[in-house]
C-alpha atoms as one frame of an Amber mdcrd trajectory, in Angstrom:
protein
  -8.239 -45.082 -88.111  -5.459 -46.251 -90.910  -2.724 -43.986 -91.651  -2.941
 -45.277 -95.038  -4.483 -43.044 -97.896  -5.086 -45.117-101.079  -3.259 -43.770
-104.462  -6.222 -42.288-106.753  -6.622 -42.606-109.928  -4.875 -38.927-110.699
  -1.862 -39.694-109.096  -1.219 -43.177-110.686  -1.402 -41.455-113.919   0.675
 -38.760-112.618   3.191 -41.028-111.860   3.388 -42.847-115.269   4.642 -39.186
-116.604   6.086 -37.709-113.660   9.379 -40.077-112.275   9.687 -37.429-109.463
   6.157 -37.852-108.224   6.471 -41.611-108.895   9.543 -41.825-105.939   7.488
 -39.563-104.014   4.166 -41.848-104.053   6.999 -45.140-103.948   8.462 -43.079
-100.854   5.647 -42.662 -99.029   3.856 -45.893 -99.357   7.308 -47.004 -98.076
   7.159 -45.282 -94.864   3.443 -46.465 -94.286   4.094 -49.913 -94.880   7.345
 -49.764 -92.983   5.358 -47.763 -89.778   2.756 -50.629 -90.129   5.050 -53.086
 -89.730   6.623 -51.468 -86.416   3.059 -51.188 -84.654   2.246 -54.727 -85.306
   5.863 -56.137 -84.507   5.181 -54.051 -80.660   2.010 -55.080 -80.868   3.352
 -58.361 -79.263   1.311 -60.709 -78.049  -1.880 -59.819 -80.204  -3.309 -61.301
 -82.958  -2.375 -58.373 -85.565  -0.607 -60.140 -87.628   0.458 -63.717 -88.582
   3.964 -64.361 -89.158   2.971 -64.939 -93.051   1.654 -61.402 -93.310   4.641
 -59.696 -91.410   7.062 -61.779 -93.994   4.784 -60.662 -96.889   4.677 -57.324
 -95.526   8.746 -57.217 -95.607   9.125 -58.866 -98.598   6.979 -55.915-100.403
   9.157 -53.458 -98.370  12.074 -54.445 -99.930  10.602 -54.701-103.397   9.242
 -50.484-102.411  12.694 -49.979-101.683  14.074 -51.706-104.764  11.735 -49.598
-106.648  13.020 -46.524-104.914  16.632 -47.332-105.654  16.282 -47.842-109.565
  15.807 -44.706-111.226  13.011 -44.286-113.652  13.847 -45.036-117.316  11.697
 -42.229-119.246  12.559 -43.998-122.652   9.795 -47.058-121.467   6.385 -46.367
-121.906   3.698 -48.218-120.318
């Protein structure tokens, strides 16, 4: 079973008006991705993941955390 809830509908338009529950849902998708990542990096040895998914998987990790980092600018619309 994933650990991994999907963002709904509701909350992606919650986060377009909310910057607070935007870094929340960033936050937590974070911490999934980044938890993913471990499991399949011990899961040594299998065929979890290909190097190319484990780079792409990093490479979006540090975009998350990019995203994190940069505070929300209420003044842009969508």
């Amino acid at each position: 079973m994933s650990l991994y809830s999907p963002v709904t509908e509701v909350e992606l338009d919650r986060a377009r008006r909310d910057p607070a529950f935007r870094q929340k849902l960033l936050q937590q998708s974070l911490e999934a991705l980044l938890g993913s990542l471990q499991r399949q990096r011990q899961a040594s040895g299998s065929a979890a993941a290909s190097d190319k998914q484990m780079r792409e998987g990093v490479t979006l990790a540090v975009r998350l955390a990019e995203l994190i980092q940069t505070p929300a600018d209420p003044s842009s619309g969508p």
